[in-house]
C-alpha positions as CSV (number, residue, x, y, z in Angstrom):
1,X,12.8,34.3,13.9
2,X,16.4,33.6,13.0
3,X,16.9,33.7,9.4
4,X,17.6,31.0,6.6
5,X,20.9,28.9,7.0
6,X,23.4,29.1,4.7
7,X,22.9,26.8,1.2
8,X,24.0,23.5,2.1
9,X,26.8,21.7,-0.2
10,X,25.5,19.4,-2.6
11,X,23.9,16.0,-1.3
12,X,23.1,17.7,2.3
13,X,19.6,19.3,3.2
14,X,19.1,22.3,4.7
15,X,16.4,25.5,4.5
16,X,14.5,28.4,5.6
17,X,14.3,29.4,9.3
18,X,13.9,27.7,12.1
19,X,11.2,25.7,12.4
20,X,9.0,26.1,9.4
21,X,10.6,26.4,5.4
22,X,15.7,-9.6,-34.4
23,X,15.4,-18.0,-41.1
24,X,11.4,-17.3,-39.5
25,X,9.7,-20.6,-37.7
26,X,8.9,-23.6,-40.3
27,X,10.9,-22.3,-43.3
28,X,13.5,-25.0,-44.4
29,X,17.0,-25.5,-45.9
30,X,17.1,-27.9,-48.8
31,X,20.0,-30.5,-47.8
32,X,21.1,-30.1,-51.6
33,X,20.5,-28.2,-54.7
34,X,18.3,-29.1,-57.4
35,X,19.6,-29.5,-60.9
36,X,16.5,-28.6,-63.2
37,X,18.7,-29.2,-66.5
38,X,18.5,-32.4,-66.0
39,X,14.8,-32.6,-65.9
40,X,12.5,-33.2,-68.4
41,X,10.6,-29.2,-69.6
42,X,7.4,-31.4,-68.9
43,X,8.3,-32.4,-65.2
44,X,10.0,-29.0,-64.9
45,X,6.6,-27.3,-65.1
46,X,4.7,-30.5,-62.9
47,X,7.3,-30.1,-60.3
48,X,6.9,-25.6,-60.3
49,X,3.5,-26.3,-60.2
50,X,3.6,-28.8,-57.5
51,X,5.6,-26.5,-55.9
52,X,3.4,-23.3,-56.0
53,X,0.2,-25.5,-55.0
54,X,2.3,-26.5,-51.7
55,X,2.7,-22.6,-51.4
56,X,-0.4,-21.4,-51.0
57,X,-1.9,-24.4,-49.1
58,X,0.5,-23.3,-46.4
59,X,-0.4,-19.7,-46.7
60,X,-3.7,-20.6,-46.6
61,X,-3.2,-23.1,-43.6
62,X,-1.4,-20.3,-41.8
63,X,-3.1,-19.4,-38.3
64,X,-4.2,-15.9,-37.9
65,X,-4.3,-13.7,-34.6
66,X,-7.1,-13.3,-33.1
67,X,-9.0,-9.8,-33.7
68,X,-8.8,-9.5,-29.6
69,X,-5.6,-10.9,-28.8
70,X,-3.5,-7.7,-29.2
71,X,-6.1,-5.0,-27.5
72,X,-6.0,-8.0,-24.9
73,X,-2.0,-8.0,-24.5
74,X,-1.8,-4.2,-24.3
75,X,-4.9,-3.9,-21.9
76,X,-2.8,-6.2,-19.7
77,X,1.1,-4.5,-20.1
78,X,-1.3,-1.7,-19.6
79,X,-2.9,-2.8,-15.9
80,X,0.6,-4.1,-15.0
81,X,2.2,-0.5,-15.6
82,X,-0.8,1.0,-13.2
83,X,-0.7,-1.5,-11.0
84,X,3.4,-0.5,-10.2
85,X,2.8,3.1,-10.3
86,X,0.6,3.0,-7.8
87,X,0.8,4.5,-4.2
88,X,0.8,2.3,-1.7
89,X,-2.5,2.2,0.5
90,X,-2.6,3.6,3.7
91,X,-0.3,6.5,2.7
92,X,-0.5,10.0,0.6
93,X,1.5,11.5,-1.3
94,X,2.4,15.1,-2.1
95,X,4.0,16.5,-5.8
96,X,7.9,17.8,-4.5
97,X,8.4,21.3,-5.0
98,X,9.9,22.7,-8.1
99,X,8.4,19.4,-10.1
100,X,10.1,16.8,-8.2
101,X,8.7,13.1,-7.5
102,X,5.9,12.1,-5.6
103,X,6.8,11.1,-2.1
104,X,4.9,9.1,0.8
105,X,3.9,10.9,3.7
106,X,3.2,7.8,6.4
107,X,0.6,8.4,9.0
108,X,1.7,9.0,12.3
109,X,1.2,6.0,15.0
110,X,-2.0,6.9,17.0
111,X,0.0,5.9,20.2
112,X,2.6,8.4,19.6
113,X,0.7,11.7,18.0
114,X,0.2,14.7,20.2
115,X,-2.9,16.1,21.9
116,X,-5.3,17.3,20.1
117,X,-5.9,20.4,22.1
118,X,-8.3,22.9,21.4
119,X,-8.4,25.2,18.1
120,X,-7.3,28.5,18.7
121,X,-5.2,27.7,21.4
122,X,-1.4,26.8,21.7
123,X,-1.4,22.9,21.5
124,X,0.6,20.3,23.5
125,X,3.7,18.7,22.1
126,X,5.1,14.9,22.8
127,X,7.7,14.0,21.7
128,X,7.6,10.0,20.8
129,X,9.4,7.6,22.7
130,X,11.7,4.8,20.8
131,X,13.7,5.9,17.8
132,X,12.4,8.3,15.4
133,X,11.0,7.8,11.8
134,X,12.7,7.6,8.6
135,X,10.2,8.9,6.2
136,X,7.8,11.8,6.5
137,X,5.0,11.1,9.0
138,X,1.8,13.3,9.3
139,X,-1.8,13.1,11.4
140,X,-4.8,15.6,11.1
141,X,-5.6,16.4,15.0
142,X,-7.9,18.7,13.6
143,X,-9.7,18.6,10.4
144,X,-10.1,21.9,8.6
145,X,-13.2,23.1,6.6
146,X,-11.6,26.0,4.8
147,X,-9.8,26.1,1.9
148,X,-7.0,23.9,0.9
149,X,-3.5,24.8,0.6
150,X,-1.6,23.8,-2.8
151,X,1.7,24.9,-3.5
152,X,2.2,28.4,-5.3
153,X,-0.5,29.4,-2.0
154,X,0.4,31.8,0.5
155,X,-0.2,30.5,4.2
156,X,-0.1,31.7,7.3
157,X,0.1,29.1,10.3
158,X,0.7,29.1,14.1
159,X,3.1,25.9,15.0
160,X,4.9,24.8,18.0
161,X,8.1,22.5,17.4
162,X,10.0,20.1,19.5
163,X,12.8,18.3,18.3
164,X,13.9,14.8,19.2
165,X,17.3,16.1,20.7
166,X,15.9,17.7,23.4
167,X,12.8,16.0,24.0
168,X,10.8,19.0,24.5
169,X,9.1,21.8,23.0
170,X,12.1,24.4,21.6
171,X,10.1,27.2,19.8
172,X,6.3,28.2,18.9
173,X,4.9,31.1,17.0
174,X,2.2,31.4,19.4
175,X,4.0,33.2,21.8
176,X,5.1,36.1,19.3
177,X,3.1,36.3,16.0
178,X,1.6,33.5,12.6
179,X,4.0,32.7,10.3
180,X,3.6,33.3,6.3
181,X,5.0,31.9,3.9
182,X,4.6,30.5,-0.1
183,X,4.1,26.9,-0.3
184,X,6.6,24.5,-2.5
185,X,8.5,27.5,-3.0
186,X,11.3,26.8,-0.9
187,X,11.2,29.2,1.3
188,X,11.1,27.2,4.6
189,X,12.2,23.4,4.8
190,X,11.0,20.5,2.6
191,X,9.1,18.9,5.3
192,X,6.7,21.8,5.1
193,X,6.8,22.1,1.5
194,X,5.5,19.0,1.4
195,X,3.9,18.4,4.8
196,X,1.5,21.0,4.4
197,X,0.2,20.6,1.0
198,X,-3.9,19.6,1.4
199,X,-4.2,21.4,4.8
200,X,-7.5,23.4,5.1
201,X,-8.3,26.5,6.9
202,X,-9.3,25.6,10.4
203,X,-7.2,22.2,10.8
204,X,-4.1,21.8,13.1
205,X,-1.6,19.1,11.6
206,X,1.3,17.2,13.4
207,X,4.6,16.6,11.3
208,X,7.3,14.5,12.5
209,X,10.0,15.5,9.7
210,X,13.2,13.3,9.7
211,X,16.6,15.1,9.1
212,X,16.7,14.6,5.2
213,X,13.6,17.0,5.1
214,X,14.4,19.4,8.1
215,X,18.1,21.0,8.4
216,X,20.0,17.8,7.4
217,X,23.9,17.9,9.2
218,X,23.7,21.6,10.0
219,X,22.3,23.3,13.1
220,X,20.4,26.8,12.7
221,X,19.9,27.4,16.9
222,X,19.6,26.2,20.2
223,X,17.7,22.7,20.6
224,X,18.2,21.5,17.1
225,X,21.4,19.4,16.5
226,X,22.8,17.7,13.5
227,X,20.9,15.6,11.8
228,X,17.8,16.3,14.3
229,X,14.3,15.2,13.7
230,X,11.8,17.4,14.1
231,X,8.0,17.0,15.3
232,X,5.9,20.6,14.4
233,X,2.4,20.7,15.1
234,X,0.9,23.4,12.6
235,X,-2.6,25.2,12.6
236,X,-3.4,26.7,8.8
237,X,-5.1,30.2,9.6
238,X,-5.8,31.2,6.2
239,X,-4.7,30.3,2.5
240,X,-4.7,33.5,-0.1
């Protein structure tokens, strides 16, 4: 298998070998000053205690918050806040490696996903007509029943990979042997980091990896050009 391309520059997208790796409200200004030396002591003291009589009637008048109203407010900021971090239904998503975001993995169309073949045997490969995807697409042709790959996991997979390019099938591991590798550790391209996370032992997964996850601008070998997108169908053999 050739080995990893060289590190991209900055902004490109490229890895492991081919194929896989604030005055308050109601308060008032007097329009003019009060002169209490020219009032009488007697109506002095009426008018202070006029005054402080007014004062606490409007303390006392003053409306109070409702025990509930602010767990009610922040039970509400605090459904809006989950209701926009949520992941959009009909989609999964997979932590980046190295602690990155979340990203969405779309399902693949039914109409253009590959065979599902037969485990333990080398699987057919379409290529989709029409132009290819944007995002990350994935589909389960086979569900595993083994263990579950998460990153830091060492796999070892069989895959077969076509490329949009050439419209056919370009390389496969079944014809030579499995491929291992560490999972979210970089070591072969994003798509996989990501694409293979939740796999179980036993299950064959397609990937249709645009170029942003696959080997960007650059081309590592024969069938793969610039900015290619790739579709890999991957069986997980074991997870250790």
């Amino acid at each position: 298998m050739p080995g990893r391309p060289e590190e991209p520059s900055v902004g490109s997208t490229a890895a492991a070998p081919v194929g896989p790796r604030g005055h308050r409200r109601g308060d008032r200004l007097l329009s003019r000053s009060v002169s209490f030396r020219l009032l009488h002591p007697r109506a002095v003291a009426l008018l202070i205690g006029a005054a402080g009589a007014l004062g606490l009637a409007a303390c006392s008048s003053s409306p109070s918050t409702p025990s509930g109203a602010s767990s009610s407010n922040t039970s509400s900021s605090s459904n809006a806040s989950n209701a926009s971090g949520s992941v959009a239904s009909g989609a999964t998503s997979t932590t980046a490696p190295g602690g990155g975001g979340l990203i969405a993995i779309a399902p693949i169309p039914p109409a253009d996903r590959s065979p599902v073949g037969t485990a333990g045997s080398a699987p057919t490969v379409t290529v989709p007509a029409g132009a290819p995807p944007k995002t990350l697409e994935s589909a389960d042709l086979i569900k595993g029943t083994g263990t579950a790959a998460a990153p830091g996991d060492n796999v070892k997979v069989q895959y077969v990979l076509a490329t949009y390019s050439s419209g056919k099938v370009i390389q496969s591991s079944w014809t030579s042997q499995p491929f291992t590798f560490t999972l979210g550790a970089g070591q072969v391209i994003p798509g996989w980091d990501k694409g293979v996370v939740g796999m179980k032992v036993g299950g064959r997964r397609e990937l249709i990896i645009p170029p942003s996850l696959g080997y960007g601008a650059s081309s590592p070998g024969a069938g793969i050009a610039p900015n290619d997108t790739l579709v890999f169908v991957i069986d997980l053999l074991q997870v250790s």
